[in-house]
LOKOL-884825 format. One record per residue: residue in three letters; x, y, z of N, C-alpha, C in turn. Coordinates in pm, 1 decimal, padded with zeros to 6 digits. Each point is the difference from the previous one (the first is absolute). Layout:
REM LOKOL-884825
NODE  resn       n.u       n.v       n.w      ca.u      ca.v      ca.w       c.u       c.v       c.w
NODE   ALA         X         Y         Z         X         Y         Z         X         Y         Z
...
END
This chain:
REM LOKOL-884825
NODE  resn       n.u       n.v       n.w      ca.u      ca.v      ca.w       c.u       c.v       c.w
NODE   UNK   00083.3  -00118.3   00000.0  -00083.3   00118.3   00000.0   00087.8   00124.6   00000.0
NODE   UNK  -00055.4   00085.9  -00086.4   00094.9   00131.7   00024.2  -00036.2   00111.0   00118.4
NODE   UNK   00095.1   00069.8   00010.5   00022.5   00087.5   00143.6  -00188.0   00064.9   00022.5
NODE   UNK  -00091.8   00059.9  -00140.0  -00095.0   00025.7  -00021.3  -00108.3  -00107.4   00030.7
NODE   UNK  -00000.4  -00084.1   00003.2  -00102.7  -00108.0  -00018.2  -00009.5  -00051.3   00154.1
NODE   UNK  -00154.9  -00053.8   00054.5  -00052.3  -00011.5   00134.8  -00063.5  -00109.4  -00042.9
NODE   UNK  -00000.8  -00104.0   00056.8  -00119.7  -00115.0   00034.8  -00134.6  -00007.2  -00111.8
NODE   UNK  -00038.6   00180.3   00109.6  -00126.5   00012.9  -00065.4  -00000.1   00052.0  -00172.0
NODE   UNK   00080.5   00084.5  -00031.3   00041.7   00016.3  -00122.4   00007.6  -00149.8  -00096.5
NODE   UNK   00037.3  -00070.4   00064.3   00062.9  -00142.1  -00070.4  -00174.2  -00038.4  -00062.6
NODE   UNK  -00027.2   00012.2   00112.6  -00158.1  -00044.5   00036.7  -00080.2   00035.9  -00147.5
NODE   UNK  -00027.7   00149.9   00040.7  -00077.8   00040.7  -00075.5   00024.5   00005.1  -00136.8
NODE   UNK   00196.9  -00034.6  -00061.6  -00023.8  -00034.8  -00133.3  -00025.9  -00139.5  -00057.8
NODE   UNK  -00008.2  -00034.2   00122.0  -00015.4  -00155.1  -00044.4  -00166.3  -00008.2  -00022.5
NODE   UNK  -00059.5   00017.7   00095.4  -00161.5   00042.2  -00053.8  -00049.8   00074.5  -00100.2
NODE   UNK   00088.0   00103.8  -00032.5  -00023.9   00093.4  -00114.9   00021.9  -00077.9  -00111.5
NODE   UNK   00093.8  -00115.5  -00031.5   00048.1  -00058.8  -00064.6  -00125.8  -00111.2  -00074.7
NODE   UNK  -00084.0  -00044.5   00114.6  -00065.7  -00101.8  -00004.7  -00158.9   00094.1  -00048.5
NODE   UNK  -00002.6   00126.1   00090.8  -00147.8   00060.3  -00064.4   00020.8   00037.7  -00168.2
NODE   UNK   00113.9   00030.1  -00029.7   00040.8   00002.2  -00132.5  -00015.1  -00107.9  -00102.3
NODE   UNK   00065.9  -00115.4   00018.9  -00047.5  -00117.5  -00056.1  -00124.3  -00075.7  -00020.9
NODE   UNK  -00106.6   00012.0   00161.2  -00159.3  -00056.4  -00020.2  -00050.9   00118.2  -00097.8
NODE   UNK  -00002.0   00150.2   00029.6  -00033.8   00093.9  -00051.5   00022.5  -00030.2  -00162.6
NODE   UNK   00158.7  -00004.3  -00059.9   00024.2  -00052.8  -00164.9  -00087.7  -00069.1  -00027.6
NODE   UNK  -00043.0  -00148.1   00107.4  -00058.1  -00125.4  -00036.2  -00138.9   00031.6  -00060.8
NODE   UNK  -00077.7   00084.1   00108.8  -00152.8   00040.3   00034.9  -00002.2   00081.8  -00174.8
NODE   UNK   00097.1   00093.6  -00025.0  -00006.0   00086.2  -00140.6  -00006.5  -00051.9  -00092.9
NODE   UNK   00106.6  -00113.7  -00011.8   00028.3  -00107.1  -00113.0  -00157.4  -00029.6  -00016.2
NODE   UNK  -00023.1  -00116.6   00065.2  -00129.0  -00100.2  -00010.1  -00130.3   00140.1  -00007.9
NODE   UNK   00012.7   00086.7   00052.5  -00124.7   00050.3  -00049.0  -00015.3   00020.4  -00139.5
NODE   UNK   00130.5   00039.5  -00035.7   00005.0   00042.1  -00155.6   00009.5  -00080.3  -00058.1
NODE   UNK   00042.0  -00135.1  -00036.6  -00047.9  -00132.7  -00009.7  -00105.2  -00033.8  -00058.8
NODE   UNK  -00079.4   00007.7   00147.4  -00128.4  -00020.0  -00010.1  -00066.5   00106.5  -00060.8
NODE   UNK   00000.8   00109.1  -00034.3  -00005.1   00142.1  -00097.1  -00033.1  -00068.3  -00164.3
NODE   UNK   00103.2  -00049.5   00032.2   00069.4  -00012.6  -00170.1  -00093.3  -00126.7  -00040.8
NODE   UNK  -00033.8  -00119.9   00095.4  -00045.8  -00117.8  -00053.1  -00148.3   00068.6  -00041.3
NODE   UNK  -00041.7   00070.0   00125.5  -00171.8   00034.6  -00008.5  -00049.2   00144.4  -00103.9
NODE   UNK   00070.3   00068.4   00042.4   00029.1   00125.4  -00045.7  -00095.3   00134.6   00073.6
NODE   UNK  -00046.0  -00062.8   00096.9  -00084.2   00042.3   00087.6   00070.4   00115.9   00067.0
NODE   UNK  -00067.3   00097.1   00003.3   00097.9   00168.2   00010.6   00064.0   00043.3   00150.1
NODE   UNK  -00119.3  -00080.0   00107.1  -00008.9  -00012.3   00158.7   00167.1  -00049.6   00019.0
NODE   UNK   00004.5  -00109.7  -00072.2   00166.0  -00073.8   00045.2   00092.0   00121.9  -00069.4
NODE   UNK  -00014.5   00067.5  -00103.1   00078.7   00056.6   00016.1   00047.8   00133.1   00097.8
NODE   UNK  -00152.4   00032.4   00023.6   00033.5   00109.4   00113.7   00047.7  -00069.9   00130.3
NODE   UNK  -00005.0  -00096.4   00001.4   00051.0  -00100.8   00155.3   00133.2   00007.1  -00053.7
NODE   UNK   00039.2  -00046.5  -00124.6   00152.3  -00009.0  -00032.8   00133.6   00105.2   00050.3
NODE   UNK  -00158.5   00122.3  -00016.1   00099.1   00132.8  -00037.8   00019.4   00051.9   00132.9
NODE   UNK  -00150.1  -00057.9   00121.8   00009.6   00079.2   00157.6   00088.0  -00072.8   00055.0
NODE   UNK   00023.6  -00138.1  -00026.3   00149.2  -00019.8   00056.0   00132.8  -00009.3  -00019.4
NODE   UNK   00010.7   00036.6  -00132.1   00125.9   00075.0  -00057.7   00021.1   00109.9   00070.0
NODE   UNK  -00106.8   00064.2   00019.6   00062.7   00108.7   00036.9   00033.8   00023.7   00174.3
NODE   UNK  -00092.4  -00080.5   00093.2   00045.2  -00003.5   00089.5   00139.1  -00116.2   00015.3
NODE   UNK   00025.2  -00067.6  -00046.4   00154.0  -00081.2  -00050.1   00081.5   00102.9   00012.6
NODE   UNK  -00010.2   00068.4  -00130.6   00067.6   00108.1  -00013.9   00042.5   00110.3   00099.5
NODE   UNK  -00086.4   00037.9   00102.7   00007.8   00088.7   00105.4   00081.9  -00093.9   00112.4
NODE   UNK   00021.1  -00119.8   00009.0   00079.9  -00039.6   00088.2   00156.2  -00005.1  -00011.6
NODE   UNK  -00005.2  -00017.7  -00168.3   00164.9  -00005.7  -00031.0   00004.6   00117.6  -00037.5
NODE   UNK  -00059.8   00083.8  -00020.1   00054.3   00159.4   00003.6   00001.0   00056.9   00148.0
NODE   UNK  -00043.9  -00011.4   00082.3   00014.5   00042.0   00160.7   00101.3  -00111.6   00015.7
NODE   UNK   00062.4  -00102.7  -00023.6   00099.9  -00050.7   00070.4   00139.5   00009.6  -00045.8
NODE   UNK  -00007.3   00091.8  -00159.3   00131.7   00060.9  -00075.8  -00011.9   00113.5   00076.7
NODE   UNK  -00093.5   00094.0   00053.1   00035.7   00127.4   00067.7   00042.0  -00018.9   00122.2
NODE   UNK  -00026.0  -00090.5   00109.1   00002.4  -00003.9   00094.9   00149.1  -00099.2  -00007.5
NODE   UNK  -00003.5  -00078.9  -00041.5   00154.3  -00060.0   00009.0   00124.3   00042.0  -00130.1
NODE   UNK  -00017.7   00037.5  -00106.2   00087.1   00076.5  -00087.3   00000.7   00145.7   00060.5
NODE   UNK  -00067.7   00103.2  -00040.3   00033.0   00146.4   00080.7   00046.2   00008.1   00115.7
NODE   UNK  -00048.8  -00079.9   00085.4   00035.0   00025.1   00167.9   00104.9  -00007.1   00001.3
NODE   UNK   00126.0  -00062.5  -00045.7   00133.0   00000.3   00011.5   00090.7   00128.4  -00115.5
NODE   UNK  -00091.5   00021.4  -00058.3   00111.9   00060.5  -00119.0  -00058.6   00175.4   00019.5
NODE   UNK  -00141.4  -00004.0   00080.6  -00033.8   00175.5   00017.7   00011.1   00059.2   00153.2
NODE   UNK   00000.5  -00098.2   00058.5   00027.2   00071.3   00169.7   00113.8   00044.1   00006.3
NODE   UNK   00022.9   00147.5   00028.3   00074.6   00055.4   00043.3   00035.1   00092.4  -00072.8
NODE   UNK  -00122.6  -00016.1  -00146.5   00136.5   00099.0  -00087.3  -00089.8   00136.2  -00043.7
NODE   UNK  -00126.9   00025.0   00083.5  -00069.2   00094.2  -00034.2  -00115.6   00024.6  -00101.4
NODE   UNK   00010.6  -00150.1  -00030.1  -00094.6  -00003.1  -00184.5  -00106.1  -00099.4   00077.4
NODE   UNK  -00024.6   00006.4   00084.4  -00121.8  -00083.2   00055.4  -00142.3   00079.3   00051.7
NODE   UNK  -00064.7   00024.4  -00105.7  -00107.9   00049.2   00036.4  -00095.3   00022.4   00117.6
NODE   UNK  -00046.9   00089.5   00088.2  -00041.6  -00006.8   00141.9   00093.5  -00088.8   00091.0
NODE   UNK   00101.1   00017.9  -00039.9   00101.1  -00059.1   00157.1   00037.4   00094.8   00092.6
NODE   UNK  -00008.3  -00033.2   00083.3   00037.5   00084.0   00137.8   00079.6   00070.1   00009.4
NODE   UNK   00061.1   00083.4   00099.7   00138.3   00035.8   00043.0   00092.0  -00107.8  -00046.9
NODE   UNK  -00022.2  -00061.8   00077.1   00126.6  -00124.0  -00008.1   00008.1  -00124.2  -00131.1
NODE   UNK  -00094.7   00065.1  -00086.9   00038.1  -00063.3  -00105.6  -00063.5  -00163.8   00036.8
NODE   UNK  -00081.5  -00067.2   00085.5  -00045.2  -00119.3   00037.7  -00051.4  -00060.5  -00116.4
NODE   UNK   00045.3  -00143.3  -00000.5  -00087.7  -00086.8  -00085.7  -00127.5  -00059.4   00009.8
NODE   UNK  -00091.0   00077.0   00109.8  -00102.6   00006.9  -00028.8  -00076.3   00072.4  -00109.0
NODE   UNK   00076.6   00087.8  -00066.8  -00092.1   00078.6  -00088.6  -00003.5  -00126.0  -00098.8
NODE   UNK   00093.4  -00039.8  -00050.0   00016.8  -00118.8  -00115.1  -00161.2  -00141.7   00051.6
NODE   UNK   00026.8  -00031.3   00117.7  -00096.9  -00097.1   00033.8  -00138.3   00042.0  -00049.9
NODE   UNK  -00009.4   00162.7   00084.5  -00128.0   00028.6  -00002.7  -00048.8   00029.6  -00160.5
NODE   UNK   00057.8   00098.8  -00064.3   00047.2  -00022.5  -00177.5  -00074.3  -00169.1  -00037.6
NODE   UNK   00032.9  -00098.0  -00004.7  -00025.0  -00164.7  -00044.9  -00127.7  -00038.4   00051.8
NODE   UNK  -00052.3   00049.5   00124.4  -00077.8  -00049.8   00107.5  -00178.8   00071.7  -00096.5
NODE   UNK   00041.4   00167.6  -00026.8  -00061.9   00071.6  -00102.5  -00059.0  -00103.8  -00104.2
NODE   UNK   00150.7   00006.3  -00088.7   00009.3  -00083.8  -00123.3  -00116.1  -00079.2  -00015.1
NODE   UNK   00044.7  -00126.8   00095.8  -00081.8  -00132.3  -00001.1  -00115.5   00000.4   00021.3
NODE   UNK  -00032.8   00131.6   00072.7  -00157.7  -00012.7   00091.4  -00037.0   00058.1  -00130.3
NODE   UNK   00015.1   00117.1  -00050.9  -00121.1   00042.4  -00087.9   00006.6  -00073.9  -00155.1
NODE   UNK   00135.1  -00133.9  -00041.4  -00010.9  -00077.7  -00105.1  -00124.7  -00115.4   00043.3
NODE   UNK  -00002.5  -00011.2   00091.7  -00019.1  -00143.8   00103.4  -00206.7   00097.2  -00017.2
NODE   UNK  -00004.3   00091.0   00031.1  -00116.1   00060.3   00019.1  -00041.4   00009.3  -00195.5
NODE   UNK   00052.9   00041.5  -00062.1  -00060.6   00017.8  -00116.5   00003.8  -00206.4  -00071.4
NODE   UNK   00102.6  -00073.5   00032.8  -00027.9  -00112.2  -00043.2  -00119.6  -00019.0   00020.3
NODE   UNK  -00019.4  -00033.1   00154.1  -00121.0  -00017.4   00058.3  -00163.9   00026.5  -00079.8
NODE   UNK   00042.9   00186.1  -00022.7  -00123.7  -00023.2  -00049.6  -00036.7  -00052.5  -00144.5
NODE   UNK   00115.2  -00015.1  -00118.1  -00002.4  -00070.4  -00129.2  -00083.1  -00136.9   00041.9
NODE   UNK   00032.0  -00061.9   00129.7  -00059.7  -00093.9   00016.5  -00125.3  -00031.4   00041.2
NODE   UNK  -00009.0   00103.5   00036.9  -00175.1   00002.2   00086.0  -00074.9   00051.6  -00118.5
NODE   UNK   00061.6   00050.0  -00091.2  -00093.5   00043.7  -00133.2  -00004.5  -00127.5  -00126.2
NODE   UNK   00080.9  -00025.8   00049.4   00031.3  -00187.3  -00099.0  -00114.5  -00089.3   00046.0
NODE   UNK   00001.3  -00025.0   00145.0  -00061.0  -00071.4   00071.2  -00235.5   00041.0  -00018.7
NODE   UNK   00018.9   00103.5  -00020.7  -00121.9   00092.5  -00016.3  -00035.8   00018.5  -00132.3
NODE   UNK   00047.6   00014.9  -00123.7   00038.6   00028.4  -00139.9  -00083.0  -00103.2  -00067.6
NODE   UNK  -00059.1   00034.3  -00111.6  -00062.8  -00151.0  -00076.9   00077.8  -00059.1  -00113.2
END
């Protein structure tokens, strides 16, 4: 582990790792199933969890790529005095919630949709 990396860090890319992969899986097979039926619902299911997929590996390139390469150097948007890598967390935490919120609703309109 490097001097940066905690337990819980380990943790959470290892889960990030895995919501990434069921998430690919869930996108794949909807679109799949898209393509066999051609039924428009699967594709909006295809597309609400692409995109929440998507919001996890983009909050986990900000939160673990930036956090090391922008703390400290002033180019971190709403960071503190001290330059903390919380701004970077909270930055990803953003990210994911409002990708994770608009997937969501592609899906609830898929799910509802004729």
């Amino acid at each position: 582990m490097s001097p940066h990396t905690t337990p819980a860090t380990a943790v959470l890319v290892a889960l990030k790792t895995i919501t990434l992969l069921l998430g690919g899986l869930i996108t794949y097979f909807s679109y799949k199933a898209y393509s066999r039926s051609g039924a428009r619902p699967l594709w909006y299911l295809a597309v609400g969890f692409g995109i929440v997929t998507a919001g996890t590996l983009m909050a986990g390139f900000v939160d673990q790529l930036l956090r090391f390469s922008l703390v400290g150097t002033d180019l971190l948007p709403f960071a503190g005095d001290d330059g903390s890598a919380m701004a970077v967390t909270d930055i990803a935490l953003v990210l994911e919630s409002a990708l994770t919120a608009v997937g969501f609703a592609v899906i609830v309109y898929s799910l509802y949709s004729e």
